[in-house]
C-alpha atoms as one frame of an Amber mdcrd trajectory, in Angstrom:
protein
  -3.977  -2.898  30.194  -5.860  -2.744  33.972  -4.275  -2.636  36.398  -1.005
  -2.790  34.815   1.988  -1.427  36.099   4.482   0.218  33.034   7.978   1.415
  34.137   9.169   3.708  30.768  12.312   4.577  30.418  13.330   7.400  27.805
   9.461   8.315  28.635   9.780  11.757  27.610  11.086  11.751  24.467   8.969
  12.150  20.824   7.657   8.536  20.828   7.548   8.368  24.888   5.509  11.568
  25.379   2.527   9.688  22.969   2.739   6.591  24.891   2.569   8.194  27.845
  -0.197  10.425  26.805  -2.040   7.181  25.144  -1.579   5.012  28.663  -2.837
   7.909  31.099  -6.020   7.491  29.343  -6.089   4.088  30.706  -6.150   1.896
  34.056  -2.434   1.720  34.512   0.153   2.993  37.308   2.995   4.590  35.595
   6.907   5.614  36.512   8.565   7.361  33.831  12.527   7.581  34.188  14.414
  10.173  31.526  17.323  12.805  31.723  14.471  15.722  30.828  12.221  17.319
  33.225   8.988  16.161  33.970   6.447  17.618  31.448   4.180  19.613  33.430
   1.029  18.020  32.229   2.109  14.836  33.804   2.705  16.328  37.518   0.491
  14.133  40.037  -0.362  11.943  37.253   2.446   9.511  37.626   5.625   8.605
  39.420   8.738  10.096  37.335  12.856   9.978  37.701  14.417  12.684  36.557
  18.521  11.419  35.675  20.649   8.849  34.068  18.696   5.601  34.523  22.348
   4.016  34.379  22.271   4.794  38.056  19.211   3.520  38.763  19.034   0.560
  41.869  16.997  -2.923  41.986  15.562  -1.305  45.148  14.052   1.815  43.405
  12.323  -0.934  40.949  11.309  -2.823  43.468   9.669  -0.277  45.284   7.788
   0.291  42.602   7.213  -3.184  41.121   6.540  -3.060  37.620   5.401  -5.720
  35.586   5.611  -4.133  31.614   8.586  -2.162  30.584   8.607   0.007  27.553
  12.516   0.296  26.789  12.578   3.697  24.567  15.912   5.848  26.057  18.209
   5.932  23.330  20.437   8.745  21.602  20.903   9.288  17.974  22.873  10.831
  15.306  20.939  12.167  12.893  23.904  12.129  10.093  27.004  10.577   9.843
  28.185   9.177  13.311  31.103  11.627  14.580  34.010  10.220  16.496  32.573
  11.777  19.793  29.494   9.570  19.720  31.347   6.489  20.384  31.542   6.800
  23.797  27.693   8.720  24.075  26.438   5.239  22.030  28.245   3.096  24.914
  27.222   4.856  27.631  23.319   5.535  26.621  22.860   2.831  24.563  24.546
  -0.183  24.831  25.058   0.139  29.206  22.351   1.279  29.687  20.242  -1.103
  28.275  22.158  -3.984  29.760  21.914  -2.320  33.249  18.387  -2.400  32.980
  17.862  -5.470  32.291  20.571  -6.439  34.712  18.346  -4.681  37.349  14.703
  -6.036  35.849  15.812  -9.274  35.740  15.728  -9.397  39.453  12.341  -7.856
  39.843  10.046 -10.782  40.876   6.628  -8.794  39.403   8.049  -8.691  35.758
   6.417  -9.819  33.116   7.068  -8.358  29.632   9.433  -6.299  27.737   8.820
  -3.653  24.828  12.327  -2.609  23.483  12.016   0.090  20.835  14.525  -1.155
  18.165  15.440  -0.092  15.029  15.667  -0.590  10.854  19.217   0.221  10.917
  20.009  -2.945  12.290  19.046  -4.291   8.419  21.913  -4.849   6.092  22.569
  -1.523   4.442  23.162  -3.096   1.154  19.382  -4.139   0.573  17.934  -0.565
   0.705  21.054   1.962  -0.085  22.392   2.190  -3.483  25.235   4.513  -5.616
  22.382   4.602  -7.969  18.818   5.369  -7.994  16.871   2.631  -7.905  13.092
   3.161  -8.184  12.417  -0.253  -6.902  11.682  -0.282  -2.646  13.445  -2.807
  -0.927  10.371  -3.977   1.599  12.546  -5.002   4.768  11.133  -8.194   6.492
  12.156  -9.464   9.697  14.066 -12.486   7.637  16.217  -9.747   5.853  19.746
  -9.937   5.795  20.909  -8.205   9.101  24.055  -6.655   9.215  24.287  -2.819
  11.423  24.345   0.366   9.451  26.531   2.171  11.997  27.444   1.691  15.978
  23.792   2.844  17.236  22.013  -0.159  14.857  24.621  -2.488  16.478  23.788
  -1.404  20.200  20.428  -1.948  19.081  21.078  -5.444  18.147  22.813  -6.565
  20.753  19.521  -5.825  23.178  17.633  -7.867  20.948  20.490 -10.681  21.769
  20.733  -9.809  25.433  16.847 -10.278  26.223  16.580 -13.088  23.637  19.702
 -14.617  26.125  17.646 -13.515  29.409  14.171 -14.846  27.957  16.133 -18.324
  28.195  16.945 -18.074  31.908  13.741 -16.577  33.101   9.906 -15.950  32.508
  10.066 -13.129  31.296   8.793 -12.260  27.446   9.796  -9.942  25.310   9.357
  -7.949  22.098  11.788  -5.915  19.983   9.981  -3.134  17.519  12.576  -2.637
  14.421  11.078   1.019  13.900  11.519   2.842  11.125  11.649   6.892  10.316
  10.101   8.207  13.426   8.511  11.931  12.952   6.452  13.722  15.261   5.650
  16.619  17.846   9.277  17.765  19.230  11.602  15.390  17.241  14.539  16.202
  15.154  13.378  14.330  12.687  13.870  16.092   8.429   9.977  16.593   8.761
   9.657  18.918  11.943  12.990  20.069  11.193  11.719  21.460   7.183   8.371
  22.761   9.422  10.058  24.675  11.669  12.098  26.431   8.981   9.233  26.813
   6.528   7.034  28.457   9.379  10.614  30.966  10.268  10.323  31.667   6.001
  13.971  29.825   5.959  14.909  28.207   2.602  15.422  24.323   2.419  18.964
  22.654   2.086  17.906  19.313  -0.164  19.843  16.431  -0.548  18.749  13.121
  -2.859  15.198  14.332  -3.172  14.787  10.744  -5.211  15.300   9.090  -1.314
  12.021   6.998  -0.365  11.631   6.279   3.496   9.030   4.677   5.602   8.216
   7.895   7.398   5.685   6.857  10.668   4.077   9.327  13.240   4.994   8.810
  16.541   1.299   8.754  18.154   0.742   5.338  15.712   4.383   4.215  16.915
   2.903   4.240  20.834  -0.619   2.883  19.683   1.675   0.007  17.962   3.719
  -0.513  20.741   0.990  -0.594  23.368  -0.898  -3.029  20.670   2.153  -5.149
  20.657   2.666  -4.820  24.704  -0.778  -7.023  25.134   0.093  -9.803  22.472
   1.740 -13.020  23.576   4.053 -12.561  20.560   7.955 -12.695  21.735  10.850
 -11.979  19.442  11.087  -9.257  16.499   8.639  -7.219  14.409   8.710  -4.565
  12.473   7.184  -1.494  12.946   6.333   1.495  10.078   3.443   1.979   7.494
   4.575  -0.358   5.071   4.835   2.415   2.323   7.950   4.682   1.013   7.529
   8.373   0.504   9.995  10.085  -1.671  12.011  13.301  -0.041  10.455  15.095
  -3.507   7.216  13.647  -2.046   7.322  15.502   1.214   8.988  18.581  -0.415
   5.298  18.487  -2.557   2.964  18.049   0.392   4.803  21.041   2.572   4.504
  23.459  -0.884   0.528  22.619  -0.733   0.909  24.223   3.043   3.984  26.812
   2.195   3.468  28.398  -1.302   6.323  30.131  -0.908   8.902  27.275  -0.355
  12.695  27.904  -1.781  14.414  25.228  -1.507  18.201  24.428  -2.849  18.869
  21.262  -4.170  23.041  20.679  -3.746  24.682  17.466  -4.692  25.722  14.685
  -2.352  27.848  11.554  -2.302  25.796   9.900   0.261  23.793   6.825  -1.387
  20.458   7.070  -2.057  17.977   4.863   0.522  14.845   3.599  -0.706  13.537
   1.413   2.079   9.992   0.200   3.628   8.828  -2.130   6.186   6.810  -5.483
   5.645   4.557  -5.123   7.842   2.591  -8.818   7.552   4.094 -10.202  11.037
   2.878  -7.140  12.389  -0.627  -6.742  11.581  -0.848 -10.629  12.202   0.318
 -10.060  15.661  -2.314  -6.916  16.232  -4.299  -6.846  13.623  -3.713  -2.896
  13.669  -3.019  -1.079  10.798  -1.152   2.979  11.478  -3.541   4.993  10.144
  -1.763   8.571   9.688  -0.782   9.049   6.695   2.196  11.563   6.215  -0.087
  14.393   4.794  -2.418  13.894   8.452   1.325  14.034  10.060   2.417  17.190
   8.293  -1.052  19.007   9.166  -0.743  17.730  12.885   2.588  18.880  12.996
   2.066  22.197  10.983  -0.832  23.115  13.933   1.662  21.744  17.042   4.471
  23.884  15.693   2.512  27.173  14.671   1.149  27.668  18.433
């Protein structure tokens, strides 16, 4: 990575603060752009826009002339989409994306693209069930595609709007299907359940039987950087490659909160068992995530007890 010049945008979010924190340990220039503050750590270390990068000019990039971008600004529901995340999915999401690679697109240094995508873009049907069903459906980058909701589908059309632009200019690309994200700051069920456990708050549990690819965000930004200096273009997966049952975590927290209560309640949601192949990835790298989620739970455990 010498030498390199990385514009991030979204760059101070859960997975964005590790890459960031990964790159300054290397011979890059850096300009992060994000609607938060700039983390103090990071003063004099790097260039950084605070504000809605949908405003952001082909000047401004030029000035700075990056030749990687790491695509990670996105906003989430965590649950069920509500009616006034339509318009937040349009305007974070799907225009902002397209206005940034509207405005890279005429930036003469770039090179490469890393757009941090998403498993929900995978058919629904493959992994969620009325039932429980013990089996794990491994999701491959052949699977059936087919949005789970309007934040998979703005993910999906990036992949189709750089796959477009790669046609039309030199640029190269790479689209990371993540999976369950947790780490230092997120909203994610696993620092959610910490931060509770550590205020002595009883758990709310829903389909304990659930099995998720759960991946910490620090081997998220190691992948991504990993996949950043491959000549690979087009889509990849990126988890662990294993499912951990909700029960699962409930178990490893206990070993760390004796005192756990938890309430089980019943739910009509369907019950997810999903994990991602992870072949084309390694093959690409050769770099395996090595935190398992007991290593995440005691990382997180000593972040959040400060």
């Amino acid at each position: 990575m010498n030498d390199r010049k990385i514009f991030i945008s979204g760059g101070a979010g859960v997975i964005g603060t590790s890459l960031v924190t990964a790159l300054l340990k290397e011979n890059v220039t850096i300009f992060v752009g994000d609607l938060k503050p700039c983390p103090k750590e990071w003063e004099g270390k790097l260039q950084y826009r605070q504000g809605d990068l949908n405003e952001i000019t082909v000047d401004e990039l030029n000035r700075f002339q990056p030749d990687l971008f790491f695509h990670l600004a996105a906003t989430f529901e965590r649950s069920e989409e509500t009616p006034p995340f339509f318009e937040e999915n349009y305007h974070h999401n799907v225009a902002l994306s397209h206005h940034l690679l509207h405005c890279l697109s005429q930036v003469k240094s770039m090179k490469r693209i890393v757009f941090a995508s998403s498993y929900l873009i995978y058919d629904p049907t493959l992994y969620l069930s009325k039932e429980f069903n013990p089996k794990t459906c491994s999701l491959s980058e052949n699977s059936q595609i087919s949005p789970r909701n309007i934040c998979g589908a703005a993910k999906l059309f990036f992949e189709s709007e750089l796959k477009f632009a790669k046609r039309f200019s030199n640029l190269s690309y790479i689209s990371a299907r993540i999976f369950r994200v947790y780490g230092r700051g997120s909203k994610d069920i696993v620092s959610r359940w910490i931060l509770s456990l550590i205020n002595h708050e009883e758990l709310t549990v829903y389909r304990p039987e659930g099995k998720f690819d759960y991946i910490f965000a620090d081997d998220v930004a190691v992948g991504l950087i990993h996949l950043a200096k491959s000549d690979y273009s087009g889509i990849v997966n990126l988890g662990t490659g294993h499912a951990r049952s909700v029960e699962e975590l409930l178990s490893l927290l206990k070993s760390h909160f004796p005192d756990l209560k938890a309430s089980h309640m019943p739910s009509d949601i369907l019950f997810e068992s999903s994990s991602a192949d992870m072949d084309t990835f390694k093959k690409i790298t050769g770099y395996t995530p090595p935190t398992s989620l007991e290593e995440g739970i005691s990382k997180l455990i000593a972040f959040y007890s400060q």
